[in-house]
FINUVO-258254 format. One record per residue: residue number from 1; z, x, y of N, C-alpha, C, O in turn. Coordinates in steps of 0.001 Angstrom, whole numbers, plus 500000, padded with zeros to 6 digits. Layout:
<kolkols>
KOLKOL  num     n.z     n.x     n.y    ca.z    ca.x    ca.y     c.z     c.x     c.y     o.z     o.x     o.y
KOLKOL  NUM       Z       X       Y       Z       X       Y       Z       X       Y       Z       X       Y
...
</kolkols>
This chain:
<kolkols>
KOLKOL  num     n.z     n.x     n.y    ca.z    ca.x    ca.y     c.z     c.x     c.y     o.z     o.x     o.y
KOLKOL    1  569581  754817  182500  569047  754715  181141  569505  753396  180528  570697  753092  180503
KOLKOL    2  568730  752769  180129  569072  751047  179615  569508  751524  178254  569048  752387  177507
KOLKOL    3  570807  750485  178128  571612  750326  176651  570793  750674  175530  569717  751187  175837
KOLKOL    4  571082  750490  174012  570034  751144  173024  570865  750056  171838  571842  750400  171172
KOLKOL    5  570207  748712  171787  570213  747831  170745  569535  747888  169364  568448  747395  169063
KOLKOL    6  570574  748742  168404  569784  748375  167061  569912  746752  166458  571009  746230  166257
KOLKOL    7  568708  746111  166230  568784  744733  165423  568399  745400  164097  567454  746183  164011
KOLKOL    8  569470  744918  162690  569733  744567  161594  569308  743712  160898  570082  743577  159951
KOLKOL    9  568351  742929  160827  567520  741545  160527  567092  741643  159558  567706  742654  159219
KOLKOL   10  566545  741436  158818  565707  741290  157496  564773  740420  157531  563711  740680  156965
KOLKOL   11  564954  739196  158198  564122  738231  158693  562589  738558  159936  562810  738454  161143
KOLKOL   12  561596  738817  159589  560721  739608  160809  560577  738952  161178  560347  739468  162271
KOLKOL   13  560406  737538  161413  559989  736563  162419  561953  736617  163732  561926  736730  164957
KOLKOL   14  562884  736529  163122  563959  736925  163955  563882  737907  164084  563895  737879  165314
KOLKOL   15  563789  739047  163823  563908  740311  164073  562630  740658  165260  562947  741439  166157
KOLKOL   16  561311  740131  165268  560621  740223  166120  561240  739558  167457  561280  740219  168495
KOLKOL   17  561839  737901  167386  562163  737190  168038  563440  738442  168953  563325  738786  170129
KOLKOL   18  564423  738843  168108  565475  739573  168589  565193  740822  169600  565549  740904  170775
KOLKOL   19  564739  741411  169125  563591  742427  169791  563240  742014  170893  563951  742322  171849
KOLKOL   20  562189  741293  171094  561348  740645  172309  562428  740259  173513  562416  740813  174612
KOLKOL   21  563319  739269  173142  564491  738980  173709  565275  739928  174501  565488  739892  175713
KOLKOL   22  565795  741044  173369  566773  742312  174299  565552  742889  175514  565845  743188  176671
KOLKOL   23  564148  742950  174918  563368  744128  175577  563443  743466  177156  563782  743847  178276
KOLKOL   24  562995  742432  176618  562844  741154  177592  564196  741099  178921  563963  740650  180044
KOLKOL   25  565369  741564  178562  566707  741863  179308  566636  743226  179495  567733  743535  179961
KOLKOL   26  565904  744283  179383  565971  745472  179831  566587  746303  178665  566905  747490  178735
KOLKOL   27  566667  745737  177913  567886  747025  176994  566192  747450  176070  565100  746905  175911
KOLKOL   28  566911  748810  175642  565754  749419  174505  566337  748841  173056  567373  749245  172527
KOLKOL   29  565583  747959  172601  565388  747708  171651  564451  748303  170049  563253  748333  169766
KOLKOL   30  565804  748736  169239  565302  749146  167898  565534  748120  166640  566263  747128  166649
KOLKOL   31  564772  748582  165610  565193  747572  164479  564813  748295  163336  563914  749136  163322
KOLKOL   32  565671  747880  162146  565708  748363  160704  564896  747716  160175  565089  746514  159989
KOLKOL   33  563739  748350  159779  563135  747439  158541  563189  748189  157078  562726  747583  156112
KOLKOL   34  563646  749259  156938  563966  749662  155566  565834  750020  155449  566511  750842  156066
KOLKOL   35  566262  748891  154265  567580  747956  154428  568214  749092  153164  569236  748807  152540
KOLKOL   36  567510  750268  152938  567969  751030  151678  569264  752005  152102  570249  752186  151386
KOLKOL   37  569060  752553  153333  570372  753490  154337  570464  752864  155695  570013  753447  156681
KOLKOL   38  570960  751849  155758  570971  751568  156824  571956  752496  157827  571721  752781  159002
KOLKOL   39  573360  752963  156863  574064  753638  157562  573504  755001  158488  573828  755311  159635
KOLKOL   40  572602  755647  157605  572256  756930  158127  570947  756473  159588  570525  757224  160467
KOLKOL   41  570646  755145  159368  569478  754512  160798  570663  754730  161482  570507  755875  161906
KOLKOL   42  571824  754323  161881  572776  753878  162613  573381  755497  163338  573981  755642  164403
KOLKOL   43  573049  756359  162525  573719  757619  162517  572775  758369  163507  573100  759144  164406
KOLKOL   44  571561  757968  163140  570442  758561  163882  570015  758087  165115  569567  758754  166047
KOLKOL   45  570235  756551  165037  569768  756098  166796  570980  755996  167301  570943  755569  168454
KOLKOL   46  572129  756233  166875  573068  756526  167398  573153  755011  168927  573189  755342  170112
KOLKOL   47  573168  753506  168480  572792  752738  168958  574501  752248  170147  575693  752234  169841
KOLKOL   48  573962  752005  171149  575120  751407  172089  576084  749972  171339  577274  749657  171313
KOLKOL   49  574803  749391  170800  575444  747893  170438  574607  747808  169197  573418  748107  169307
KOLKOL   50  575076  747436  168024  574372  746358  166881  574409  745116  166640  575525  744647  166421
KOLKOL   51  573399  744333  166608  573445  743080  165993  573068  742958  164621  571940  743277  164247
KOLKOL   52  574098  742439  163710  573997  743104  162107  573955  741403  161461  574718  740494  161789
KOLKOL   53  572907  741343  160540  573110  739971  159978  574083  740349  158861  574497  741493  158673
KOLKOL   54  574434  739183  158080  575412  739263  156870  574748  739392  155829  574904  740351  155072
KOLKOL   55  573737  738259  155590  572989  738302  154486  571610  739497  154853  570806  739531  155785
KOLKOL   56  571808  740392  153647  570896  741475  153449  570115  742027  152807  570341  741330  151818
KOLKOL   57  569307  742736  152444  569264  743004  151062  569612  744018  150667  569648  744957  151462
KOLKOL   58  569955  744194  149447  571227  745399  149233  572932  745236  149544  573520  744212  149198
KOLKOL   59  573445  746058  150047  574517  745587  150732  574684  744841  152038  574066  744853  153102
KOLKOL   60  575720  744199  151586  575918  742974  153237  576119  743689  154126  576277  744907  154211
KOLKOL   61  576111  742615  155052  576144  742806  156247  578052  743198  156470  578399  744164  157151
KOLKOL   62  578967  742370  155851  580041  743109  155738  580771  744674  155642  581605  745397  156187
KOLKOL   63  579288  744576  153952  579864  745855  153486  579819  747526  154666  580670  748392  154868
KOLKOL   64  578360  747325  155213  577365  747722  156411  579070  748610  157434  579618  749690  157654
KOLKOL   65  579189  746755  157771  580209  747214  159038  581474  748008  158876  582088  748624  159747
KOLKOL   66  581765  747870  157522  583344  749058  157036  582982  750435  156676  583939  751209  156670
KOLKOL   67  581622  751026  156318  581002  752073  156426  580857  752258  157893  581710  752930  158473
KOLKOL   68  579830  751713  158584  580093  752094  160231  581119  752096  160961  581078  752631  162068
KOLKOL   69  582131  751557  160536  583783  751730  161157  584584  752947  160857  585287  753433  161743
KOLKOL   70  584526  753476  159661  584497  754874  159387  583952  755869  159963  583961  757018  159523
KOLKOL   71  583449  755505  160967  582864  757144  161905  582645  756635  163542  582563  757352  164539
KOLKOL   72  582593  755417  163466  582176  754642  164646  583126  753511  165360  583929  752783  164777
KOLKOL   73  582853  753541  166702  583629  752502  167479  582811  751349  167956  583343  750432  168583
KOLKOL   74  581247  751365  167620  580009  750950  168287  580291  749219  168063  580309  748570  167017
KOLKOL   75  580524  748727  169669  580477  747126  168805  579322  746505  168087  578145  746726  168371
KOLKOL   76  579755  745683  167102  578948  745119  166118  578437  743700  166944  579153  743412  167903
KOLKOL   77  577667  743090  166766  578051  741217  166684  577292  740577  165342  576084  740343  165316
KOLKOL   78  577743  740458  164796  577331  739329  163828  576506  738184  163921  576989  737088  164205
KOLKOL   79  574912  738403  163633  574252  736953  163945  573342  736688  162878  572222  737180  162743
KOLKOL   80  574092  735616  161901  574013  734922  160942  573904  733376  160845  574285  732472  161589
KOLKOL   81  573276  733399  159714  572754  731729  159866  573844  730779  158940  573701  729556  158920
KOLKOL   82  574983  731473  158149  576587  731333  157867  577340  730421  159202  577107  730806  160348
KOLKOL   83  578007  729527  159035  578995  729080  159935  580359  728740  159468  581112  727876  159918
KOLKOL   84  580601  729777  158235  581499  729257  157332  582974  730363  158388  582784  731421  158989
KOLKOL   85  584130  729685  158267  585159  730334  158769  585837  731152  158461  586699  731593  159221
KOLKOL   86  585619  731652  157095  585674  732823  156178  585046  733904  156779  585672  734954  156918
KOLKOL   87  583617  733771  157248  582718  734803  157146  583028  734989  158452  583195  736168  158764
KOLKOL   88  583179  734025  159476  583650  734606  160350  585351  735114  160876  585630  735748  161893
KOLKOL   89  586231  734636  159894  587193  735688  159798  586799  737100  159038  587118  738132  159629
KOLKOL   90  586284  737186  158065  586048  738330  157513  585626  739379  158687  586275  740391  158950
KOLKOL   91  584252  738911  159449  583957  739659  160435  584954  740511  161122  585035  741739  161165
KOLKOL   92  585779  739485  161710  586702  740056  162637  587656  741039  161827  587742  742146  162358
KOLKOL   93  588267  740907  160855  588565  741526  160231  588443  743005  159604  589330  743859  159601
KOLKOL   94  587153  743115  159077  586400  744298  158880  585883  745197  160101  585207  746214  159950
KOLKOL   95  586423  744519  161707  586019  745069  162794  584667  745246  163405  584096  746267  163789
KOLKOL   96  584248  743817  163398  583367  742970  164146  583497  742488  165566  584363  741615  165503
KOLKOL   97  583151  742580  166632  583536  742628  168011  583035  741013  168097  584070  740418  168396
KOLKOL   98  582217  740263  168008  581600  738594  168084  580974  738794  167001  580598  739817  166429
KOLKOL   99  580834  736760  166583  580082  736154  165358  579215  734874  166187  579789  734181  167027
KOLKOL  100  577808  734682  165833  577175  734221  166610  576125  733258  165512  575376  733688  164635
KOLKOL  101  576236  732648  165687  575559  731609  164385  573730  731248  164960  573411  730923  166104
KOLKOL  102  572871  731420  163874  571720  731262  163926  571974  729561  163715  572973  729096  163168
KOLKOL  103  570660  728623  164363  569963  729281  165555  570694  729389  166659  571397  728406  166893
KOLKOL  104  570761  730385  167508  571485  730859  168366  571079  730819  169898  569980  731250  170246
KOLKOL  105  571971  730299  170797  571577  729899  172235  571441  731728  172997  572315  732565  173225
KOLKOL  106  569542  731755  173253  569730  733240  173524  570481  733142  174794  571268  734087  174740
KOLKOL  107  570699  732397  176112  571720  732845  177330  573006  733268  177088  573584  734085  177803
KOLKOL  108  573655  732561  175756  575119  732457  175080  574744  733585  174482  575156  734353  175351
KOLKOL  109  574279  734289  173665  573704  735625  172991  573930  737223  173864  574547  738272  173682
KOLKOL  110  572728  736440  175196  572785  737885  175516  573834  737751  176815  573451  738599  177622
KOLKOL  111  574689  737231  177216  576041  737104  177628  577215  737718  176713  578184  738228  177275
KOLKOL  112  577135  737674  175278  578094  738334  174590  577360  739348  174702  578214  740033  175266
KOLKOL  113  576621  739917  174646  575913  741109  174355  576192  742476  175898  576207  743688  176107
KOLKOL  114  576335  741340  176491  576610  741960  178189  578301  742382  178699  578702  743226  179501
KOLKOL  115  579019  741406  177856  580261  741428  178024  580458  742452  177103  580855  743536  177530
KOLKOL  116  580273  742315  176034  580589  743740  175031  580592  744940  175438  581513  745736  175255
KOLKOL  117  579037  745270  176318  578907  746709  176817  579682  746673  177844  580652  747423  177732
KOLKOL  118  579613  745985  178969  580409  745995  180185  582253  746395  179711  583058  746911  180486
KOLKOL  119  582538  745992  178304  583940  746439  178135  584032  747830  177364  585052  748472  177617
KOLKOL  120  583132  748406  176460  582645  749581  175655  582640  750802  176916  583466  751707  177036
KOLKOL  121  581606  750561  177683  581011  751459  178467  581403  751389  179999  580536  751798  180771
KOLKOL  122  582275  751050  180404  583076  750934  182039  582278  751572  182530  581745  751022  183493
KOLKOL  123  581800  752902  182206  581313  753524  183187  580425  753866  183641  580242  754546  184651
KOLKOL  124  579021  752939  182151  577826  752910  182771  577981  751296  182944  577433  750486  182195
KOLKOL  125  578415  751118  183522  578005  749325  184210  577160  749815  185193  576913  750971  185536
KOLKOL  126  576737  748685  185612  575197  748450  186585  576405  747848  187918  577247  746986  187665
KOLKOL  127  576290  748355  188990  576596  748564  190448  575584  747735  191496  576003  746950  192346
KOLKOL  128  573816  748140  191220  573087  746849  191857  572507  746771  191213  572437  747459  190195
KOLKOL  129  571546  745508  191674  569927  744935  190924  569164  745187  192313  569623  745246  193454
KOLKOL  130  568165  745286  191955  567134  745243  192685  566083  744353  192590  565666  744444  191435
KOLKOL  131  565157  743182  193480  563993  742909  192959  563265  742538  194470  564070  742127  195305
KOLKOL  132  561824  742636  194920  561310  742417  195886  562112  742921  197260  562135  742227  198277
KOLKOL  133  562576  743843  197187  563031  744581  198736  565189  744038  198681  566156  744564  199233
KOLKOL  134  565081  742865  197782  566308  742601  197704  567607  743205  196958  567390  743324  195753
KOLKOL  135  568933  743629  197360  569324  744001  196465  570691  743500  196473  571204  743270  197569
KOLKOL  136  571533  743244  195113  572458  742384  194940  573539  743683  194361  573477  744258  193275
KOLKOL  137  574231  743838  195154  575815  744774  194947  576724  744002  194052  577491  743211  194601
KOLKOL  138  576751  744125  192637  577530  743511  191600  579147  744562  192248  580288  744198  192534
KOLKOL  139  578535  745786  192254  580235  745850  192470  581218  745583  194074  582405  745833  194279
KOLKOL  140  580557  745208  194672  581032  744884  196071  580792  743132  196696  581311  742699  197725
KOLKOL  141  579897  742358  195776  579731  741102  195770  579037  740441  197332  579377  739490  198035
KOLKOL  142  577627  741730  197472  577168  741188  198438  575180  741511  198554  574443  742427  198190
KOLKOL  143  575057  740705  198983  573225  740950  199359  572984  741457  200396  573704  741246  201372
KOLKOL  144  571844  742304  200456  571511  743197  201049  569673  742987  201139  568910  742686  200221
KOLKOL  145  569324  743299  202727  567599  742861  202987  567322  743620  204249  567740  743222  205336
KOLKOL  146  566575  744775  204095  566015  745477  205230  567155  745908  206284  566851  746102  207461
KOLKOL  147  568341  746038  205869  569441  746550  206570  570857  745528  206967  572012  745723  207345
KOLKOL  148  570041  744418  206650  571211  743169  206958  572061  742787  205508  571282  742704  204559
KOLKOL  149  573252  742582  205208  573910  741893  204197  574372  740652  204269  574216  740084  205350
KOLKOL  150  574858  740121  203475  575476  738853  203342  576709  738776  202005  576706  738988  200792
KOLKOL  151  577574  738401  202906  578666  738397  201460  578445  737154  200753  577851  736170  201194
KOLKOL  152  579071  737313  199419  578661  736074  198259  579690  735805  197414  580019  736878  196907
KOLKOL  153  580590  734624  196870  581533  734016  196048  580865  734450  194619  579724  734363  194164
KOLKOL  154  582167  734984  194100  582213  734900  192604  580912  734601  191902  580134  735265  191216
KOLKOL  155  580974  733132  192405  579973  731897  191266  578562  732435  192186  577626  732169  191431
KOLKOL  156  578116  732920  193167  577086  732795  193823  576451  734375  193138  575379  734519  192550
KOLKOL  157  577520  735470  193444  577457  736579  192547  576714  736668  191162  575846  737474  190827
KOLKOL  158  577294  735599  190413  576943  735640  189127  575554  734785  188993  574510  735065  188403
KOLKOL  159  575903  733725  189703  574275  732875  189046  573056  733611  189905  571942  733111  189749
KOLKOL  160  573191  735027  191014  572119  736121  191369  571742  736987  190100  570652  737289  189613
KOLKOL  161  572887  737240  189789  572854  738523  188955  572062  738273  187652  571255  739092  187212
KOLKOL  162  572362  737009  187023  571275  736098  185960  570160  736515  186333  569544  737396  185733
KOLKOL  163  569607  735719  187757  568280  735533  188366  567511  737065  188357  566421  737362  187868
KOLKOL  164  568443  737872  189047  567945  739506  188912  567611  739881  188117  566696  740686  188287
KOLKOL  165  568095  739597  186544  567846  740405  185404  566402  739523  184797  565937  739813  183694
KOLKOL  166  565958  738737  185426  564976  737696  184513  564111  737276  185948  563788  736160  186355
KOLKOL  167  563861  738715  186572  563029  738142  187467  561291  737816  186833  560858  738428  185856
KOLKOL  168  560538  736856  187525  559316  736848  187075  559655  735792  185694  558785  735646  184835
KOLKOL  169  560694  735244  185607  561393  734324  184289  561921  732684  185272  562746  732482  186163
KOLKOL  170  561020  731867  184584  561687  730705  185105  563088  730920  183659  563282  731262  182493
KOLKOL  171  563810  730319  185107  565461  730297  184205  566161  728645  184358  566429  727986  185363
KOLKOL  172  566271  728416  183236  566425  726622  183187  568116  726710  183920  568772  727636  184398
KOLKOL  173  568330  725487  183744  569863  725255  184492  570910  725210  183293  572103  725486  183423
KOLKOL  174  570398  724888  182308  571393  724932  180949  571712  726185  180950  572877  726575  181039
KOLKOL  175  570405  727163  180822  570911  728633  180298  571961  728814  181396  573078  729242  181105
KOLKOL  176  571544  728418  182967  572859  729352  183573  573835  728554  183566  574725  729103  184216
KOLKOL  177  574273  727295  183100  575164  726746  183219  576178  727388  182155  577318  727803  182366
KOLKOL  178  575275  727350  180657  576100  728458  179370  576478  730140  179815  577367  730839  179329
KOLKOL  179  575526  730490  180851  576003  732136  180823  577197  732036  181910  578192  732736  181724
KOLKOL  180  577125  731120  183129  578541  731146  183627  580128  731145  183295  581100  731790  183686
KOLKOL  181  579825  729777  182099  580493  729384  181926  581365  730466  180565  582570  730491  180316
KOLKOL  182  580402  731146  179986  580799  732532  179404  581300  733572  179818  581832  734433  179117
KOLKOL  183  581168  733585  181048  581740  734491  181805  583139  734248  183114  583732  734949  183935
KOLKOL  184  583147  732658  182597  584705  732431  183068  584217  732035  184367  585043  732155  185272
KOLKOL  185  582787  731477  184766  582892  730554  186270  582394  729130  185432  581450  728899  184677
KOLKOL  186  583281  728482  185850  583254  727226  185292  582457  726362  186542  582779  726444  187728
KOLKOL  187  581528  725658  186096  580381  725232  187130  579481  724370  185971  579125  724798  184873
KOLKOL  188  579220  723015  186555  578829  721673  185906  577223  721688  187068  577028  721938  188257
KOLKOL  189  576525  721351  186122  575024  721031  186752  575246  720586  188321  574452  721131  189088
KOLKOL  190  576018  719853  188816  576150  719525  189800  576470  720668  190988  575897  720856  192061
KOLKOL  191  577705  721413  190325  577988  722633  191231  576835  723668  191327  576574  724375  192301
KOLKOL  192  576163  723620  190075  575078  724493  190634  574223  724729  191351  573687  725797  191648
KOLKOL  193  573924  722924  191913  573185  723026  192744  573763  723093  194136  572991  723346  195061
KOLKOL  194  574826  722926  194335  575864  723208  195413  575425  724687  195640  574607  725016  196499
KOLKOL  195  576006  725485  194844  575645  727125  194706  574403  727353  195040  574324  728231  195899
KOLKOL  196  573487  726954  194736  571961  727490  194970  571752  727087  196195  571026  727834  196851
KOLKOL  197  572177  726087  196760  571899  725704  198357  572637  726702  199284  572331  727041  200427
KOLKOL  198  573529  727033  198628  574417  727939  199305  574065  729503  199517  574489  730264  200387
KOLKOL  199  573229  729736  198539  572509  731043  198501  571408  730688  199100  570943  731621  199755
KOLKOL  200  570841  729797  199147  569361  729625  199862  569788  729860  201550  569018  730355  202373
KOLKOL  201  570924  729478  201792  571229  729144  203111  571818  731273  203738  571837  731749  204873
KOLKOL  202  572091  731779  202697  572553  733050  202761  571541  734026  202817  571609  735026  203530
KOLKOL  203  570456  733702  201955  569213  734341  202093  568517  733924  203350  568178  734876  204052
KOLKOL  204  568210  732685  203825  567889  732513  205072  568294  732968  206363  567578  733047  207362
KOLKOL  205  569523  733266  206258  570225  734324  207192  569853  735455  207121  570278  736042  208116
KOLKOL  206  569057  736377  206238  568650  737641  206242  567201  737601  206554  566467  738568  206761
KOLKOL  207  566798  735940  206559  565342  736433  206960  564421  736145  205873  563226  736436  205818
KOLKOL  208  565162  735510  204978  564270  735348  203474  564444  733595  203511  565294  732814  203938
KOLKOL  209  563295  733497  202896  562692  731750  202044  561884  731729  201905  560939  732191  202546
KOLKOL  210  561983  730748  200295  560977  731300  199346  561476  732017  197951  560822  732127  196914
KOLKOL  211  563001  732540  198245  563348  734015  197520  563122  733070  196370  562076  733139  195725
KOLKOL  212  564309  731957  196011  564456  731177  194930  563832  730122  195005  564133  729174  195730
KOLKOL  213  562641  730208  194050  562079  728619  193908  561997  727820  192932  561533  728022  191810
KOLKOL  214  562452  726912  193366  562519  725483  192039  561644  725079  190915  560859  724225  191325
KOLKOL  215  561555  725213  190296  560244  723920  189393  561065  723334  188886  562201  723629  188513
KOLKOL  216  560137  721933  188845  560611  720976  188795  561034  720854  186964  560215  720972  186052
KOLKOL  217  561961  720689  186868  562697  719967  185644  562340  721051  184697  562408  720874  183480
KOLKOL  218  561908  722329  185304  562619  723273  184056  563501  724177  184509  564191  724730  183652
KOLKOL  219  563726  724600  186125  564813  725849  186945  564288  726514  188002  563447  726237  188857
KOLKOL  220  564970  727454  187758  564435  728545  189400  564335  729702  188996  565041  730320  188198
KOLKOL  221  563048  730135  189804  562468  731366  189858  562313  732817  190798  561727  732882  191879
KOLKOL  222  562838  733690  190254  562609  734986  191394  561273  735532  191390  560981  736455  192151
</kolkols>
C-alpha cells in the first residue's frame, strides 16, 4: 500500500504542482482545499506524511503543527516560500521534522520526503523495485534478471533505486547528483558517469543492454 501524503497548500497552482509530483513517485496523494478545520482533515485521512505551508489562511501553518502534535507523531515538512531563520527555527521547534523553501528542488524534496518515512515507518520500507522483468533488492544490494543476479556498491544501489522509482521518466544528472548526495553518497557529475558504466557493464552480465539509455544533455532513461 503506497504512503498517504496530505499537501496543505493554499496556493492551487502548487498544490496541483505538489500533488502531481508525489502521485508521480507513487505515494497517494491528498490535499486540503477548505483551510477552515484543517485539524479534523488530518484526523480523518489520518495521513503518513504532511507537507504544511506556513502562510495560510486562517491559522498558520505554525499554529496547524502544535494542534497536530497534540495527538500526533506524523512527520510534518514545512514548504514555504519564507527563508527567514526564525521561521525555520520556529518549525523545528513546534516539532517540524524538515523546512524546505519554495521554489523548491523537487529531487531534494522528494528525498526528504523518503528519508522521513524510511525513519517513521522501518517497517513498511520497500525491500525491491521492480521494472521490465528487472528487479533491484534495496535490502540485500543486488540485481536480479530471469534467475541470474549481480551484486551492486552502495552508490550503484542508490543511483538504481532513483531510476526504478521514475521509470518511463527521463532523469537529468543534477537531480541524481542532489538525491545522492542527500542521502550521504557523495558523487560529482564525473563519478556518475563512472557508476553508470559500471552498471551498464553489470547489467550486461545478466544479459541486458539497452536497460539504461542516455539522451543526450538531459539524462537516462528506464
Amino acid at each position: 500500500m503506497p504512503y498517504r501524503i496530505l499537501v496543505v497548500e493554499d496556493d492551487p497552482t502548487l498544490r496541483r504542482e505538489l500533488v502531481t509530483l508525489l502521485e508521480g513517485d507513487g505515494y497517494e496523494a491528498r490535499a486540503v482545499t477548505d483551510f477552515t478545520d484543517v485539524v479534523s482533515a488530518v484526523r480523518e485521512i489520518q495521513p503518513h506524511l504532511i507537507l504544511l505551508d506556513i502562510r495560510l489562511p486562517g491559522e498558520s501553518g505554525f499554529a496547524l503543527c502544535s494542534q497536530i502534535r497534540a495527538f500526533s507523531q506524523v512527520p510534518i515538512v514545512f514548504v514555504t516560500s519564507s527563508n527567514s531563520d526564525m521561521d525555520e527555527l520556529s518549525s523545528i521547534l513546534l516539532g517540524g521534522d524538515a523546512f524546505v523553501t519554495k521554489p523548491y528542488h523537487t529531487a531534494i524534496l522528494l528525498a526528504k520526503i523518503a528519508s522521513l518515512l524510511k525513519r517513521a515507518y522501518p517497517q513498511q520500507g520497500e525491500a525491491a523495485l521492480t521494472w521490465r522483468e528487472v528487479t533491484l533488492h534495496l535490502d540485500r544490494g543486488q540485481l536480479s534478471y530471469r534467475g541470474q543476479t549481480a551484486e551492486l556498491t552502495k552508490s550503484e544501489s542508490k543511483i538504481l533505486a532513483y531510476l526504478f522509482r521514475h521509470p518511463g521518466t527521463i532523469c537529468s544528472r543534477g537531480d541524481l547528483v542532489s538525491y545522492l548526495w542527500d542521502n550521504q553518497v557523495y558523487v560529482d557529475d564525473n563519478a556518475l558517469s563512472v557508476h553508470i558504466g559500471r552498471i551498464r557493464e553489470k547489467l550486461a552480465g545478466l544479459g541486458l543492454t539497452g536497460f539504461i539509455q542516455t539522451k543526450h544533455r538531459q539524462g537516462y532513461l528506464i
